[in-house]
N, C-alpha and C positions, 0 to 999 in steps of 0.2 A: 063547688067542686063537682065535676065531672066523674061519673062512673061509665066502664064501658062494657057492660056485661048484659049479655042477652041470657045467660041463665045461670043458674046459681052457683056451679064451678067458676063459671070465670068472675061473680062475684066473689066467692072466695078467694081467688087469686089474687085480684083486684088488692083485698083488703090484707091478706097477706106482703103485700107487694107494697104499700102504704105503710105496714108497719114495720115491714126493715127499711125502709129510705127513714123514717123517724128514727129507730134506732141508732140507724149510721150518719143522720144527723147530729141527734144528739154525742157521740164519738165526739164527733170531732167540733161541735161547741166545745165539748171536756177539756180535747187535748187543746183546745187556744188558752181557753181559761188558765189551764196547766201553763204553759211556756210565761203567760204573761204573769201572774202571779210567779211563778217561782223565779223569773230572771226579776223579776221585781226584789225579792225576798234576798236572792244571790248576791244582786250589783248594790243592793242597800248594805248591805253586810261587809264589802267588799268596799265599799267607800265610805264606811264608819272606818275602816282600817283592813290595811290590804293585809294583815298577821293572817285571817280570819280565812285568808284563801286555802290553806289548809286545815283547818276547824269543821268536823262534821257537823256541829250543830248548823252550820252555813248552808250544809246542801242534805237536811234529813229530809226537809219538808217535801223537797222535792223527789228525794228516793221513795220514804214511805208512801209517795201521793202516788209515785210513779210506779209502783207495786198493782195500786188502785185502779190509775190509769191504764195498765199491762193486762190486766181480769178483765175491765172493761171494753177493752177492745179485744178480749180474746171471747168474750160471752156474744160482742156482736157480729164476728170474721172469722172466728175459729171453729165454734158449734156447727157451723153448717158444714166447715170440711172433716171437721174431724165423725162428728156422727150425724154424716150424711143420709139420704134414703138410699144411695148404695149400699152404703155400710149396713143399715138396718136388712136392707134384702141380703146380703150376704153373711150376716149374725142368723138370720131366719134359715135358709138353708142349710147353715151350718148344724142349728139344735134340730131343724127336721130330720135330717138326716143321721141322728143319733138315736 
């Protein structure tokens, strides 16, 4: 693997920058894993007997997982907008100025 830092900032970047592409890799491993196991779980349920199309038990696994999956992808897409280093500079100002 390639590093392309001539000092130790842009190594940090570098390695910052490494581990959100892994993070937002890992996502979306999740979400395939997710679609394929649960349309699995679904159309299995649904072709033991089509009664079961409305039956929660048919689509919990995929609701609960998808709770899971919703956090997951809000811990690796959401943190960075929601509390940005904007946001921190402008929380900071704000208690300075109090």
């Amino acid at each position: 693997m390639r590093t392309y830092s001539n000092s130790a900032a842009e190594h940090q970047k570098f390695l910052n920058a490494q581990r959100k592409v892994r993070k937002i890799r890992g996502f979306y491993i999740h979400s395939a894993v997710y679609v394929l196991v649960n349309c699995t779980i679904i159309f299995g349920n649904l072709y033991e007997n089509a009664a079961n199309l409305f039956n929660f038990d048919t689509y919990a696994t995929a609701f609960f997982w998808g709770i899971g999956l919703l956090a997951h992808g809000l811990s690796v897409f959401g943190a960075d907008r929601i509390f940005s280093k904007a946001w921190e500079e402008r929380k900071m100002q704000e208690y300075l100025k109090k």
